[in-house]
Every structure is written in structure tokens, then in C-alpha cells.
N, C-alpha and C positions, 0 to 999 in steps of 0.2 A: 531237876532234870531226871533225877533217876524214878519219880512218879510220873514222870510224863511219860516214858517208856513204861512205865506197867502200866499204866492204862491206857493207852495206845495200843497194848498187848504183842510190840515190836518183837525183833527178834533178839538175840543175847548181841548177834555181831552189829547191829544196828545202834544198841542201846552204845554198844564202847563205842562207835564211831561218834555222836553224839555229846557223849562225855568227856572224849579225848580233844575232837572239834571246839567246843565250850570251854574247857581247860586251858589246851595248849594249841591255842587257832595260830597261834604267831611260825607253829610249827613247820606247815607246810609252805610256808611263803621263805623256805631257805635255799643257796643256789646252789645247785651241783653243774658239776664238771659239762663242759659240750660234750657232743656225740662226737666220737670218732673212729674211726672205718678199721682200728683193732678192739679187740674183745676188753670190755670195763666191767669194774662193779661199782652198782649205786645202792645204796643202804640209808635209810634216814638214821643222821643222828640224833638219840634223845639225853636229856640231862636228868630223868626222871628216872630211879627204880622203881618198879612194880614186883612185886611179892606175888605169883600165883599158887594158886592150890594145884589146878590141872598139871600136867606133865608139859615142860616147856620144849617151843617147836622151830628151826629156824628153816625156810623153806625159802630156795632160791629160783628166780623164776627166769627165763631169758628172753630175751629182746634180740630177733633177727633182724634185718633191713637189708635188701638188696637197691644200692644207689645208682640210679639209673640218671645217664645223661638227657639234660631238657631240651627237648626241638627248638629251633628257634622259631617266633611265631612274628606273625606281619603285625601285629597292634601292639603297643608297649604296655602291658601288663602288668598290672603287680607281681610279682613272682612268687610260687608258695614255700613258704618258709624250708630251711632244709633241715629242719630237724622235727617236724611234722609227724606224729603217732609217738616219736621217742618222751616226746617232754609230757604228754599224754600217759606215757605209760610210769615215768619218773612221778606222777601226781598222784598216782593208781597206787605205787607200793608207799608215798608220803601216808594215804589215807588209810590205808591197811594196817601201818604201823602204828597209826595213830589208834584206832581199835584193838589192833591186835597184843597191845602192851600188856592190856589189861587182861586179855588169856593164855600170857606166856608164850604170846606166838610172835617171832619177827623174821619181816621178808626182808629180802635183797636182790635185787635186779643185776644178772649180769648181759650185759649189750656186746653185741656184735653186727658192726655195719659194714658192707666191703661191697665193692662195682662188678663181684669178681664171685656167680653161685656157688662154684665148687668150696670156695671158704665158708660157706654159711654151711653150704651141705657137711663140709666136714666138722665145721661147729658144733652142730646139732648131736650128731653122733657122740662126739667128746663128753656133750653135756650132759648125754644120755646116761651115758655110762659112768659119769660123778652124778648121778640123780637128778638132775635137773629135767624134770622132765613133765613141765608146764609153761608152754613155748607162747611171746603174743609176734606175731610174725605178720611182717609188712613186705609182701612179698607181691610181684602179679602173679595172673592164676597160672598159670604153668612151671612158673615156677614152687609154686604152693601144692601143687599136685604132686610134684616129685617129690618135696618134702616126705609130704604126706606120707608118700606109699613107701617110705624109708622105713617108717615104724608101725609096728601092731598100734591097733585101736585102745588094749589095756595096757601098754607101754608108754605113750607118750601123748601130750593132748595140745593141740594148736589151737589160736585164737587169731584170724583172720580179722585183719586190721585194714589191708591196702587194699584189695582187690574187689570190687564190686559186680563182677560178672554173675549175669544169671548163670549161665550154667553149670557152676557151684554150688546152687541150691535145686538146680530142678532134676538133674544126673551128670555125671556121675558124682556122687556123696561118698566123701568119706566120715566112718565113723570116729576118727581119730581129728574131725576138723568140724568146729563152730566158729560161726559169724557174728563179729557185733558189729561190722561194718553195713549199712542197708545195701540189699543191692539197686542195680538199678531201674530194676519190675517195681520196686518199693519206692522208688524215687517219683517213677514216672507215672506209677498206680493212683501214689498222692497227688500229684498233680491233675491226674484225669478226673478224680472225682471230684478237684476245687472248678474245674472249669466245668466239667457237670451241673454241678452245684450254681453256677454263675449261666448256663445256658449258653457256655460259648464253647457248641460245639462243632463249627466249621470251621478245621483248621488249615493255613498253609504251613508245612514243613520246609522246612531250611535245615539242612546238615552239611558237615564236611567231610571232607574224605577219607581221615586218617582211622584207624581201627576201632581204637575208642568213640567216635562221632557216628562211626557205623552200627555198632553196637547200641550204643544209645538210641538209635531213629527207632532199632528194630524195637526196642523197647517201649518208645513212643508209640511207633503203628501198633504195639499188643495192649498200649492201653485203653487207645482209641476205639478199639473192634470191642477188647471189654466192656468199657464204660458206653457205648452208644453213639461215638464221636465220626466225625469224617473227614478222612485228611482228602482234602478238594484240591490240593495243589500240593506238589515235593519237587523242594529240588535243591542238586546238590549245587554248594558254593566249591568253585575252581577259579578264582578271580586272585591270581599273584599282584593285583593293586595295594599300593601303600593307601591305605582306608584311610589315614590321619590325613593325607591331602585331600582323596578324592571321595569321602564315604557319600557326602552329599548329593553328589552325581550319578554315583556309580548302583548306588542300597535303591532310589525308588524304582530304577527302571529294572534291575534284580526281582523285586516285589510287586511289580506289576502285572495285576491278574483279576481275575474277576472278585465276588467279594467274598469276606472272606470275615470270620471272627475274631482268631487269634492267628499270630506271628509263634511259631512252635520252632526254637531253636536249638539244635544239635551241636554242640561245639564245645564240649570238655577243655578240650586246653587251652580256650578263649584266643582263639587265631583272629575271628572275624563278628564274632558273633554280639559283640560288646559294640558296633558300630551300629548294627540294627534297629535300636531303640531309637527311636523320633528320626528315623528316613526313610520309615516304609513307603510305599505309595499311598497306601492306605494310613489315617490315623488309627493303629491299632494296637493294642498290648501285645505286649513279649513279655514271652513265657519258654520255661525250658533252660539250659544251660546261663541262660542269662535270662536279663529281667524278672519275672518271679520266679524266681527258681529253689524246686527241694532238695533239704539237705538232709546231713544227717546230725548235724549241728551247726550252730554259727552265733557270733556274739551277741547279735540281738534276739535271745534266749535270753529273759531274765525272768519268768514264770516260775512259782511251784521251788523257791529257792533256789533256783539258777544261779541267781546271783551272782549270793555268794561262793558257789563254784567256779564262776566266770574270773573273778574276783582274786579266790583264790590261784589258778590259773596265770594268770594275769601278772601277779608277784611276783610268780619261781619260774616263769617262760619269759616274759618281758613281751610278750604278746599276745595277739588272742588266741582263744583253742578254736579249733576247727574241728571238721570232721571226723580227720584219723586219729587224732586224740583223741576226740570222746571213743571212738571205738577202743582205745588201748587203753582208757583209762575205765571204762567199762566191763574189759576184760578182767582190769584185776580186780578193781572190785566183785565180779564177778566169783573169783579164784577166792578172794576175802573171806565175802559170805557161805562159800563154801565150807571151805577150810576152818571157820569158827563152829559151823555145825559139826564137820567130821574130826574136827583136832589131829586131821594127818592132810598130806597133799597127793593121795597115791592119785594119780590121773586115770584112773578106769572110776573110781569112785566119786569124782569130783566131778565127769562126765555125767555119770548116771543121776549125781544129785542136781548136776544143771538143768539134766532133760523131763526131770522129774515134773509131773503137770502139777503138783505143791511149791515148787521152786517161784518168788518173784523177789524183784529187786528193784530198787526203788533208784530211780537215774534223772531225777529235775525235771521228767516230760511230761508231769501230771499223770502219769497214770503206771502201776504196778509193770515192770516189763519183765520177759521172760522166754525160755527159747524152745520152737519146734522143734518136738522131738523128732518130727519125718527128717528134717533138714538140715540141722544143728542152728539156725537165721534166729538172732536173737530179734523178738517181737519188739516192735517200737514205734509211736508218733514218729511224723514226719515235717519237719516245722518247711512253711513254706515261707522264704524272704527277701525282700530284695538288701542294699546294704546297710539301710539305715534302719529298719522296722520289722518285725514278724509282723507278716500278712492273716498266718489261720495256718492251721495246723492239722495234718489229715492224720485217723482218719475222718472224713468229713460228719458231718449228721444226717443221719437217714440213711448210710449204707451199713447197714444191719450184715451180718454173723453169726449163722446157729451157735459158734463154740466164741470167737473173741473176735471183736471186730476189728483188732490189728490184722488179725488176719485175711481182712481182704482188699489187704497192700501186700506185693508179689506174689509167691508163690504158692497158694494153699497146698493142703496135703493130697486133693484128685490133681493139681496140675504137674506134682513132682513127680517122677521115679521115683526119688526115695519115701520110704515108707517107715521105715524103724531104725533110727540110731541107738536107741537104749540098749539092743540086744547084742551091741558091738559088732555088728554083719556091715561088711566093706559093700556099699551097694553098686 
């Protein structure tokens, strides 16, 4: 193991995770405690001493979550997990501690979940001021703003887990906040170039009405205009039918229009949209919020040692990871590889070495990823799937990059305001 890592030419914090992974794999598959809406600490425990030379580091990181109640929706749904980014981020400090033994460094997650911002906001400040002050925050974006602008940019560093809105990556930016959640330019970018790529570029649109479904179209129509495409028909769904008695009836005369490519569906919190699949009028694919739809992760990922991520995952959650988990479990890893390099956690440093264009990290999606320094939007493949199979994976072939072709899923550096996070300037 340990000549695989030198000639690989890995990194030092790469090679412990590795080692520690092949050693003590049984490690991360141990339970802790549920999430609960007062403040906890989670800490792996190990049975193993390690002896380091370097100066030893224990470095506590926190976990916000603001719990928000679920709409109720007209189709019976699966519902998504409620501990969703947290067991995500409990895997992030398993595997940190697993590398990090061997250079004297160990983490500890302390968690804060409540229904109620002013407790997180005054969390945060608390944690500030005991050090803690390398935040993975599952928050929506306005609420994530106010965070934000609580602390200096060399004070205190967030890692945007919950919120997917563009307009956190395109202005206003803060330099005190990176993304490893994709947003939704990135979601719908990749998407535009897989139907690109397939020549199915006339589309009808279908959206809903609630905030999130609206946000999403707009994002659709910007990929559309992007990539070449043309939405020939939109329209919003307002139909309070029980779908489960009537979708039959109710989806082809909805979908009745002239012809068309693809069925382009808008519908985040799967109100209606999961009914659309085989009762168009037309026989067409769905695409979009459902049917093929991009993520930022999802189980059928098993490429590029996935796996056994998935795997491991799997054991200490009791189910699958999802999106917000790999964002949180991203994040620490993230913090990981940092912190092996730098042997401290100051978050002005840990910032600059994230945004640093030598900075990559290696995250199961095939390929090195790594974060806009204009934006803080951690770079990433886009897997596209329906629930049984990965479909293809943007970005696609043939849309070229003068700099990396991740970047031509959301938001390039001409389409942002922001321009430089390294220099810690609140833009």
C-alpha cells in the first residue's frame, strides 16, 4: 500500500486515508447517535494509538441545519430522509479520522439542528468564539446569507451543503462561503448538453408553482438558450387532482400540443411530476426533475470506487447517501485534505488553500475536482439517472473548455459577478 502511494505520487493526506481505509475499514461502518435539534458532539472512536512526530491537532468542526417543515404534496412520495447532509457529514469526520491518526490530527463534529434561525445564529457565534470556526451548514440561501455576513471572510469559513440557488454563485458572493452542493445552472447545464448530445432539442416545459419549481424552469430556459435548444411549449401545472386516481386522464390532455422532443419537468418536491412518465400525449421521454434527471449524487454511482463509498455509507446511515451528503461529506474531506497539508485549521488559510488552482481532491466521480476561485462552487461531474441505472455523466464529449471542462456546467467566471475569493474581498 504504501508503494502504491509513492508512485502514484499521491498526497501525504491521501496516502493515510488509504492506509487507515485498508487497515481499519470496519472502522467507519460504526453507529452514532441520531440528529437531534440541540447541540451534540460526534468523534470517531478508535482502539488504535498512533505515535506522531508532527505536533498533534484536535480540530472541531460544526454542523448547522435549520429544520424546515414539509409541504404536503398530491402524489405519495417517498419522503427524504430526515437526517439528510448530517450522516453525510458524520462519514466525512469517520474518514478524516481515519487518515488523520496517522498525523496526529483528530476531528470532532459538534451538531446543531433547531426549526428556530435565531438558535443556529446564535450557535454559530458561540462556536466562534470556542474556535470552532469551520462551519458545513445546511441551511436555504437567505438564510445562509445572514450567516454569512455575521463573520469576516478570515474569521470563519462555511461550506454550503442545502441550498442550490444560482444566485449564490453568480452575485452576490461571499468570501467566507464555498459550495460543494451543485447548483442548479450545474444540474440543468448537464442536462442540456446530454439532450444536445441526443439531438433532442425541442422541448415542452412543465413546471410548478411553488419557489423552488420556479427557480428551476428559469434555469432550464438558461440552459436551453445556452446549449441551442427550444422550449416550443411551457406550461405551468395548477391541476389540485389526486394524479393516483386520475393521471391517466387528466397528463395527455395537459401534454397535448404540437410535436415536440422531450417532456422537460420542473417539480423539485415531486408534487406532480413523477405522474408524467408514460401519459404524455405524445410517447416521449422525461427529463428534468424526474425521469432522467441530474444529481449531485445518488446510489446508482458505483464508478471510479464509488462503491465502496456507497457501501460504506450504507452501514453507519442504514441507507442510501444522497446528494446532501456527498456535499457534507465532501466538505470535510475537503477540510481533511486541507488541514493535512497545513497541520492547523485557521479558516482564512484553509480558504486560500481550497481556492488555490494546485488544490484537487479526489471524490469517486472520475475525475480530480476542485473549487472556483471566482465563486467558491466546488467543480464536479454531473451523474445523470433515473432510479435504477446511471444514464452518462456530464460533462458531456465534445463540449470543450479553454481552462476545465467542468466548467462549462453553471456558472463560468464572465457569467459571475464574482471575480476573486482568494483575496478575501466580500463581493
Amino acid at each position: 500500500m504504501i508503494s502504491l502511494c509513492h508512485s502514484a505520487c499521491r498526497p501525504l493526506a491521501a496516502c493515510s486515508i488509504l492506509l487507515a481505509l485498508h487497515c481499519n475499514g470496519a472502522m467507519s461502518a460504526m453507529a452514532a447517535p441520531s440528529g437531534t435539534s440541540s447541540a451534540a458532539t460526534y468523534s470517531t472512536p478508535t482502539s488504535v494509538t498512533i505515535t506522531s512526530t508532527a505536533q498533534s491537532l484536535d480540530l472541531s468542526i460544526g454542523y448547522l441545519e435549520l429544520l424546515q417543515p414539509r409541504p404536503p404534496l398530491l402524489s405519495n412520495v417517498i419522503p427524504e430522509p430526515t437526517d439528510s447532509g448530517l450522516q453525510g457529514a458524520r462519514l466525512g469526520i469517520d474518514d478524516n479520522n481515519a487518515g488523520g491518526r496517522f498525523l496526529g490530527q483528530h476531528y470532532q463534529l459538534r451538531e446543531q439542528r433547531s426549526p428556530d434561525l435565531s438558535v443556529l445564529l446564535d450557535q454559530a457565534r458561540l462556536w466562534q468564539n470556542a474556535g470552532v470556526q469551520l462551519l458545513i451548514v445546511n441551511l436555504p440561501a437567505d438564510a445562509l446569507l445572514q450567516l454569512s455576513k455575521q463573520f469576516p471572510a478570515n474569521e470563519v469559513l462555511l461550506f454550503n451543503i442545502g441550498a442550490a440557488d444560482n444566485v449564490l454563485r453568480s452575485g452576490p458572493c461571499r468570501s467566507n462561503l464555498l459550495h460543494t452542493l451543485p447548483s442548479r445552472a450545474m444540474l440543468t447545464d448537464a442536462l442540456g448538453q446530454w439532450l444536445t448530445s441526443k439531438r433532442l432539442k425541442n422541448w415542452f416545459l412543465v413546471h410548478g408553482q411553488r419557489p423552488e419549481d420556479l427557480a428551476y424552469r428559469d434555469s432550464l430556459q438558461r440552459s436551453a438558450k445556452r446549449f441551442g435548444s427550444r422550449i416550443s411549449e411551457s406550461k405551468a401545472w395548477s391541476f389540485s387532482t389526486d394524479l393516483r386516481r386520475a393521471a391517466q386522464r387528466e397528463v395527455p390532455l395537459f401534454t397535448q400540443a404540437s410535436d415536440y422532443d422531450v417532456l422537460v419537468v420542473s417539480d423539485e418536491p415531486g408534487d406532480f411530476g413523477e405522474y408524467l412518465l408514460y401519459n404524455s400525449w405524445l410517447p416521449r421521454p422525461v427529463v428534468g426533475t424526474q425521469g432522467l434527471t441530474p444529481v449531485g449524487w445518488h446510489r446508482v454511482v458505483e464508478q471510479w470506487g464509488a462503491a465502496q463509498l456507497q457501501s460504506r455509507f450504507q452501514q453507519r446511515a442504514g441507507r442510501w447517501m444522497n446528494s446532501n451528503d456527498y456535499a457534507a461529506w465532501i466538505a470535510l474531506r475537503s477540510i481533511g485534505e486541507a488541514v493535512a497539508e497545513l497541520n492547523h485549521g485557521d479558516p482564512d488559510s484553509v480558504r486560500r488553500h481550497l481556492l488555490n488552482d494546485a488544490f484537487q481532491l479526489a471524490g469517486y466521480k472520475g475525475r480530480k475536482l476542485s473549487y472556483r476561485s471566482w465563486n467558491g462552487q466546488l467543480r464536479q461531474p454531473i451523474p445523470l439517472i433515473h432510479p435504477r441505472a446511471l444514464v452518462s455523466q456530464s460533462p458531456q464529449e465534445g463540449f470543450l473548455h479553454p481552462r476545465n471542462e467542468l466548467d462549462s456546467l453553471g456558472f463560468d467566471q464572465p457569467e459571475s459577478q464574482c471575480q476573486n475569493l482568494i483575496s478575501g474581498a466580500v463581493l
